[in-house]
C-alpha positions in Angstrom: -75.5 78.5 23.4 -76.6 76.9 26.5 -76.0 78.6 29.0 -75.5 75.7 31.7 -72.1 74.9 29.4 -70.8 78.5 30.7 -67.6 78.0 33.2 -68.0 79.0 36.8 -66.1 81.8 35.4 -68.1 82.9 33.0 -71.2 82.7 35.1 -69.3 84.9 37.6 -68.2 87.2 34.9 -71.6 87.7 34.1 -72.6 88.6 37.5 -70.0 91.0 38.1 -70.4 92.5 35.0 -74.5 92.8 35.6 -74.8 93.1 38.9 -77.3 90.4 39.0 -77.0 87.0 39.2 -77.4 84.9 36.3 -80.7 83.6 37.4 -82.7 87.2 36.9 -82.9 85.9 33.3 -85.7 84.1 34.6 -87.3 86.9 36.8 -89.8 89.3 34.8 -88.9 92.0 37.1 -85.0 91.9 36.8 -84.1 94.3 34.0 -82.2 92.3 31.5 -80.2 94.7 29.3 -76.7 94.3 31.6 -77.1 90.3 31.9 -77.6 90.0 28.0 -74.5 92.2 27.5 -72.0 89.8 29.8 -74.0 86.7 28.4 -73.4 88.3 24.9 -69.8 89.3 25.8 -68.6 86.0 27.3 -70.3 83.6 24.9 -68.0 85.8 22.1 -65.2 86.1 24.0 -64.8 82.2 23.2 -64.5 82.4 19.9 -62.5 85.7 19.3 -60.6 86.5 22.8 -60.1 90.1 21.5 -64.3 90.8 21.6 -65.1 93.7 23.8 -67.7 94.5 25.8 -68.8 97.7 23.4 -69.4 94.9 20.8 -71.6 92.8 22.9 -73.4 96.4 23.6 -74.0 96.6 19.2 -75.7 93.6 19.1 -79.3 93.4 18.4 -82.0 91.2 20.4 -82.3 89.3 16.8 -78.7 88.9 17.1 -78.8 88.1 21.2 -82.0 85.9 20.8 -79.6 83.7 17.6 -76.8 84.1 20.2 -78.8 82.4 23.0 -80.1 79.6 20.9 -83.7 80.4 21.1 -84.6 80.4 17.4 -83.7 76.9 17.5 -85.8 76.0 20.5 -88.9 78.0 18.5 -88.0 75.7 15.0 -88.2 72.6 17.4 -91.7 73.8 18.5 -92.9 74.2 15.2 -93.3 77.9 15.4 
């Protein structure tokens, strides 16, 4: 998923559930656990309204890295 196709919603979602703002995925010092949760929770949320938060809290970074697309950018870079 791309993240720049989240709603303003979502993105605010995300914030409020992390207490960061969506751009601390790109900050090495932001601690990243809360903003893959809401990322995780919202993206799912799409596809099965009844996913909960505790879900998005099971999945692993495998699972979160699949999630966010970024096997797919590593297969397009030959890795």
């Amino acid at each position: 998923m791309d993240i720049n196709k989240l709603t303003i919603g979502e993105v605010a979602t995300v914030e409020d559930m992390a207490g960061l703002p969506i751009a601390a995925l790109g900050d090495p010092e932001k601690p990243k656990g809360k903003l893959m949760v809401a990322l995780a929770y919202v993206i799912n949320k799409r596809e099965n309204p009844k996913y909960t938060k505790f879900e998005a809290e099971q999945l692993t970074m495998d699972e979160m890295t699949e999630l966010l697309g970024m096997n797919e950018e590593d297969e397009e870079l030959g890795k």
